[in-house]
C-alpha positions in Angstrom: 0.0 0.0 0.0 3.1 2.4 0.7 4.3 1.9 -2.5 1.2 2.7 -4.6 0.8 5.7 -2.5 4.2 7.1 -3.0 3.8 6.4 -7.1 0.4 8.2 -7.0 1.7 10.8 -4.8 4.8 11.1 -7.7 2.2 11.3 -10.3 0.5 13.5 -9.1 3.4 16.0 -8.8 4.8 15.3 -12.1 1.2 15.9 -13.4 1.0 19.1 -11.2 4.4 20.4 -12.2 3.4 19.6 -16.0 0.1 21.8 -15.3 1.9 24.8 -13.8 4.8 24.2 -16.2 1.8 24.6 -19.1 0.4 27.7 -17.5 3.6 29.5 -17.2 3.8 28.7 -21.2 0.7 30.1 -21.5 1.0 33.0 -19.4 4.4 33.7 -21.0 2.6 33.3 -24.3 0.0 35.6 -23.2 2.4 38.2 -22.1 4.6 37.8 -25.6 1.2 38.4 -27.6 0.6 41.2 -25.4 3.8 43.0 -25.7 3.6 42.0 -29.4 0.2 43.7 -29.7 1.1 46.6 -27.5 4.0 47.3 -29.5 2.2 47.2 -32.4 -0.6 49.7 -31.4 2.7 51.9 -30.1 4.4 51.8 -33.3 3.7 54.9 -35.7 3.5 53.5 -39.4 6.6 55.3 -40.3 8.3 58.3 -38.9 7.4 60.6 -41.9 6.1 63.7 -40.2 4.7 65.4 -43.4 1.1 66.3 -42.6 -1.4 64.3 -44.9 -5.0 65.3 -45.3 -7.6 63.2 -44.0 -11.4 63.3 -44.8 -13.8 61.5 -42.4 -17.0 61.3 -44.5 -20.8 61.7 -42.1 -21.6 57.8 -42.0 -18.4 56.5 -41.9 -18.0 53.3 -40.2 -15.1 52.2 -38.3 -14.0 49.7 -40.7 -14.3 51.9 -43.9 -11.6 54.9 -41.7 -9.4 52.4 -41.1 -9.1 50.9 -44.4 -8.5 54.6 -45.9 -6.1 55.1 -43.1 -4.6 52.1 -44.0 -4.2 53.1 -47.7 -2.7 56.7 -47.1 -0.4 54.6 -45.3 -1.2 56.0 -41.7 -1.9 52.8 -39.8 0.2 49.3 -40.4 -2.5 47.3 -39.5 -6.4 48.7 -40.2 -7.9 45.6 -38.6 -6.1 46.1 -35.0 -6.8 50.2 -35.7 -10.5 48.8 -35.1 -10.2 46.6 -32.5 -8.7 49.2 -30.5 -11.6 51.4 -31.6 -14.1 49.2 -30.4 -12.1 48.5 -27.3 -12.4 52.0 -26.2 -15.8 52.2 -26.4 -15.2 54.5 -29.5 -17.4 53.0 -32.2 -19.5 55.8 -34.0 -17.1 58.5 -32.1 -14.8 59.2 -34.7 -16.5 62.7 -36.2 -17.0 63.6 -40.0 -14.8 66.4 -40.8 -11.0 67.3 -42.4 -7.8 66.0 -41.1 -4.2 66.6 -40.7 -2.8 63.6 -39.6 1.0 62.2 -39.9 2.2 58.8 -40.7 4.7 59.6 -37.1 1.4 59.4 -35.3 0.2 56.0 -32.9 -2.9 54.6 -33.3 -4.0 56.3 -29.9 -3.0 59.5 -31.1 -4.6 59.0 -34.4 -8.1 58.1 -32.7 -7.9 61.1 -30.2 -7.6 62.9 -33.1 -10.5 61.5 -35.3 -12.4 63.0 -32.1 -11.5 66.5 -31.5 -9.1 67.7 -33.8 -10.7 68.6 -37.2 -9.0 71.4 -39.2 -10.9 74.8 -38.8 -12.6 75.3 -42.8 -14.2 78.0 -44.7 -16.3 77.5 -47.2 -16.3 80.2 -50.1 -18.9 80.2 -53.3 -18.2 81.6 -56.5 -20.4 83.1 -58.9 -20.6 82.1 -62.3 -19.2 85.1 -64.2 -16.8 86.5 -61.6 -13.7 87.7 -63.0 -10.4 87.2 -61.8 -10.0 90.3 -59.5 -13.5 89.7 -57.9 -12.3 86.3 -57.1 -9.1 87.2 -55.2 -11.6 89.7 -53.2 -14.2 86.9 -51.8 -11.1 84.9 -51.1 -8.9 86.8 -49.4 -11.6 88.1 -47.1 -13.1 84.4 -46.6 -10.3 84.3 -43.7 -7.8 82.0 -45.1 -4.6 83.2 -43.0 -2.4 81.8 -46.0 -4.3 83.8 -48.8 -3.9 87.7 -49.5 -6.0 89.1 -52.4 -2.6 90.3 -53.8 -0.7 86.7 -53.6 -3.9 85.4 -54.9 -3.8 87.6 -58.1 0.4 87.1 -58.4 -0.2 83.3 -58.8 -3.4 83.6 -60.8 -2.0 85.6 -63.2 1.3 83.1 -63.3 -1.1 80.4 -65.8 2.6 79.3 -67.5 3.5 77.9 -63.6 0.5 75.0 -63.7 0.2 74.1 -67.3 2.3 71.3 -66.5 0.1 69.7 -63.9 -3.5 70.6 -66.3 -3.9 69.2 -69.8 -6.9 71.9 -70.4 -4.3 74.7 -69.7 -2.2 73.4 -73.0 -3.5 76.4 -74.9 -2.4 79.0 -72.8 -1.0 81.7 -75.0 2.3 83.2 -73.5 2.0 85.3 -70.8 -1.7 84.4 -70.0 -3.4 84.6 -66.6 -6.2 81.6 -65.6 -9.1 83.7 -66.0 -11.8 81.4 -67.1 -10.3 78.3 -65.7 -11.2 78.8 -62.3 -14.2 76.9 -61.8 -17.5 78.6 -60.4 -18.4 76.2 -57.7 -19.3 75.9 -53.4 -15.6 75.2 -51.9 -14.2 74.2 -48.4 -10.7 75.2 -47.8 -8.5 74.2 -44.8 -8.4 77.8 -43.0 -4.4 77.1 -43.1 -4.2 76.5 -47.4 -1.9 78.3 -49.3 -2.9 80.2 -52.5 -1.4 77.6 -54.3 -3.5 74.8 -53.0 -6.7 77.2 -53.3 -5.7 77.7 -57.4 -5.3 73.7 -57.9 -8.1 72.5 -56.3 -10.0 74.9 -58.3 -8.1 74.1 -61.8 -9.0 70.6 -60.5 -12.9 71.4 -60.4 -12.5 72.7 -64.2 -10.7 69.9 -65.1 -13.5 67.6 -63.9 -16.2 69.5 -65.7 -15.0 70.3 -68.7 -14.0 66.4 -69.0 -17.7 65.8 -69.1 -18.4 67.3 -72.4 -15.2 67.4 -74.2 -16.1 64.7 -76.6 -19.4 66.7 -77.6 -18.0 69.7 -79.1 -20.0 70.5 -82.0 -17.7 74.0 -83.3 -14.7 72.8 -85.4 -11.7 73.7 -85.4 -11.5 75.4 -82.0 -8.9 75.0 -78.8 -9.8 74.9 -75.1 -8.7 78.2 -74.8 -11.5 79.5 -77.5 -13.8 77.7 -76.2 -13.2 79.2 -72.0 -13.3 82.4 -74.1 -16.7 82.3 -75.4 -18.2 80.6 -72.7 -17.1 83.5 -70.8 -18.7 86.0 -73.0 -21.9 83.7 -73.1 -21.8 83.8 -69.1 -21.8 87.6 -68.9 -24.7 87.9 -72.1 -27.3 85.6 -70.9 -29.5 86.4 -67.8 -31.3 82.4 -68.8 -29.9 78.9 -68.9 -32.0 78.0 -71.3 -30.9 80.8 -73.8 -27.3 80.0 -73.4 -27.0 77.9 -76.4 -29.1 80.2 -78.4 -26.6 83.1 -77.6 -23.3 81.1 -78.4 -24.5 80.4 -82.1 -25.3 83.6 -82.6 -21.7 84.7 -81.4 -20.2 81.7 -83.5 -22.5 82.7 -87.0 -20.8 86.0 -86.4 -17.5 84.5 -86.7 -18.6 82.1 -90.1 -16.7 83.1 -93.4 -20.4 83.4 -95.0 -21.7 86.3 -92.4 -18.3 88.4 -92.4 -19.9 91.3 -94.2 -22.6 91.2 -92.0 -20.9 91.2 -88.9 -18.2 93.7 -90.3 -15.3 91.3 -90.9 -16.7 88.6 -87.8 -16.7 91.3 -85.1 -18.3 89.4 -81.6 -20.1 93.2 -80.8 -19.8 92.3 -76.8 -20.8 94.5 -75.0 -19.5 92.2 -71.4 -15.9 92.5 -73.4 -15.6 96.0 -73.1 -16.6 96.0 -69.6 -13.6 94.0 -69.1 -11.3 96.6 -69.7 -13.4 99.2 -68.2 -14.5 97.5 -65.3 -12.4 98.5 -61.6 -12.5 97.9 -58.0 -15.8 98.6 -57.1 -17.6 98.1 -60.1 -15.8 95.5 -62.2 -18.9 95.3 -64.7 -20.0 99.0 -65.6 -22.5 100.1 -67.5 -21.9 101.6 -70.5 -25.1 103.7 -71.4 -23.5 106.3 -70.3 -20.9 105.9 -72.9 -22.0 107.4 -76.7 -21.0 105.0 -79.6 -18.5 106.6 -81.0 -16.7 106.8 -77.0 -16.9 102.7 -77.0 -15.5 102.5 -80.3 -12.5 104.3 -79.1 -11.5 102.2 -76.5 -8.3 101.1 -77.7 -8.0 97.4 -76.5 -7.9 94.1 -78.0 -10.5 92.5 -75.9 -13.1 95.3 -77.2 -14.7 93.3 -79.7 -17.0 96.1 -80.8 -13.7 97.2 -82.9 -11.7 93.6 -83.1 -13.3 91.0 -85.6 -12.6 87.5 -84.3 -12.6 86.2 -80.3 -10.6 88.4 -77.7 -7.7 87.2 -76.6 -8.8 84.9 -73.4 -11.7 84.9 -71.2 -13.1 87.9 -69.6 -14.3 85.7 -66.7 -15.2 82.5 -65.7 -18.0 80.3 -66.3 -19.7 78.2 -65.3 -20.8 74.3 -66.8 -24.0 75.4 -68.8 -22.0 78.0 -70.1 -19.2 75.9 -71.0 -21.5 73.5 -72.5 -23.6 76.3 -74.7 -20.2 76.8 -76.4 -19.2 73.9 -77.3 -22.7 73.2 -77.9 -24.2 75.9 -79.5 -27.9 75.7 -81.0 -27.8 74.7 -84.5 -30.9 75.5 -85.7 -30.3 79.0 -84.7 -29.1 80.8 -87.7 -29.7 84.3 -85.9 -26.5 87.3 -85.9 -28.0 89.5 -83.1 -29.7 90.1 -80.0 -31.4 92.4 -77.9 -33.0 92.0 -74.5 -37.0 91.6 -74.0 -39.0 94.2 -73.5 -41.9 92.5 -71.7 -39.8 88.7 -69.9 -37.2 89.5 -67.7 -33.7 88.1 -68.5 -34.9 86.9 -71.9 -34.2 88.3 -75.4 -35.4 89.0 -79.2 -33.1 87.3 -81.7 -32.9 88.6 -85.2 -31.6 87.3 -88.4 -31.1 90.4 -90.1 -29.7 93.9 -88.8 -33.4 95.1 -90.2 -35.1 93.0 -87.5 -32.3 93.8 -85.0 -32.9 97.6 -85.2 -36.9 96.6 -84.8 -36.1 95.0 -81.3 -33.9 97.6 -80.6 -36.3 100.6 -80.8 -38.7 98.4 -79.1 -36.6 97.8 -75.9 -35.4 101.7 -75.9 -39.2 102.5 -76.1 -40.2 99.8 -73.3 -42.2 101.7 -70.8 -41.2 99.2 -68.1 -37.1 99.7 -68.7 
């Protein structure tokens, strides 16, 4: 009996000793995984420090941020980014919004600053039709500490510096500004861009837009750079969408080899053009009843297409998509040379085939009681 209760009682501390010897594995393993997984969630995906911007869209899930984050290269391992999410009590906390983050950054740091540290924005809406100076104006007042109305117009005015990076800007002529290529739209700027980042995300609206009817222009033999120009001129004519294309094939017949004595040698007759050169701070577009036709005539400029036959010689603004799309669009069926606003519909206008009729709606709209 001795001897079977001495081999139990060895047994049983082999078997012991095997057990503890199994949990100390397994605790060591634990602790191993733990410092593995620690380190990990310690570990910055690289120590590049250059600020990258991050956009949280509203609706965002977890897993959809940190497989962008994962992407732009920010976080080494997007499933453990939402683990630790999750593990925090953090799911649904990160907050729609803009984002400077750096690949230098933990996963910790990153999540503290999906909560709480979006980059102040201004948003800033331009009008279809605003030149270049009235530009700089709304967006060096929109509070952009970066962005002076003076820098903006330096760079603006520099189109040879970002032809490179824009196919559409290929037909620059020398010297040429980017009026007319910055695109009309609803922007939101990070309040710390720099002009330059202001003028290629707006080059990069244009591009986008004018990629969507490229392949349906109608007018032959024309470049981009036409093309901006007389959607500009359409943009500052028509008061109506639906009149655009109406008004760009009457300022394209003008320009036809067969209507060159009618239009005395193709001249546009714009009045918006000789705004352009007229126009100054505080009243960039002026009226010009003021002015006698023989005064208008005089103006000595190349963009006063009441003088110059053929297009000016770039935009005198910039337009918007339907404008864009009336010129390189025009109405076909329109075979009309001239126009002249309504008398009796706001915004709308006679269109006449002959200077005969012209004249007609003239007299009419300088007779309109209601003008």
């Amino acid at each position: 009996m001795m001897r079977n209760s001495q081999y139990e009682g060895l047994a049983f501390s082999k078997t012991l000793r095997a057990l503890l010897l199994g949990v100390a594995l397994l605790a060591l393993s634990v602790a191993c995984a733990g410092y593995l997984l620690l380190s990990e969630i310690r570990r910055p995906a690289s120590n590049d420090a250059t600020p990258v911007e991050f956009i949280v869209e509203q609706g965002d899930s977890t897993s959809v941020i940190a497989t962008r984050l994962g992407t732009e290269k920010l976080v080494r391992q997007p499933l453990l980014f939402t683990v630790l999410v999750r593990l925090q009590g953090l799911e649904g906390e990160l907050q729609a919004g803009r984002y400077l983050l750096r690949a230098n950054m933990t996963m910790s740091e990153i999540i503290s600053a999906l909560q709480n540290s979006r980059v102040e924005e201004v948003q800033i809406t331009i009008i279809e039709g605003s030149r270049l100076e009235e530009i700089a104006q709304q967006v060096a007042a929109a509070g952009l500490v970066n962005v002076s109305e003076q820098a903006f117009l330096r760079t603006a005015r520099n189109g040879e510096a970002f032809q490179a990076q824009h196919f559409y800007l290929g037909n620059l002529p020398p010297g040429a500004s980017l009026e007319g290529y910055l695109f009309p739209d609803t922007y939101r700027f990070a309040v710390t861009a720099t002009v330059t980042e202001v003028v290629e995300i707006m080059l990069d609206r244009f591009d986008e837009q004018y990629a969507t009817f490229e392949r349906d222009v109608t007018v032959p033999q024309i470049d981009v750079h036409q093309l901006v120009t007389m959607a500009s001129i359409v943009q500052r004519e028509a008061a109506r969408e639906d009149e655009m294309a109406k008004i760009a094939a009457v300022f394209w017949n003008r320009l036809k080899p067969e209507h060159l004595a009618e239009t005395g040698g193709g001249k546009l007759g714009a009045d918006p053009t000789v705004q352009y050169v007229l126009g100054q701070r505080g009243n960039w577009w002026p009226r010009l009843d003021s002015l006698s036709i023989d005064e208008i005539n005089g103006i000595a400029s190349p963009y006063n297409t009441r003088v110059n036959p053929g297009l000016p010689p770039g935009p005198i603004a910039n337009p918007g998509l339907a404008a864009l799309r009336a010129a390189a669009r025009p109405d076909d069926s329109a075979p009309y040379l001239y126009f002249v606003a309504s008398c009796t519909i706001p915004g709308a206008h006679n269109f006449a085939v002959s200077f005969e009729e012209f004249q007609r709606f003239e007299q009419e709209y300088l007779t309109c009681p209601t003008r």
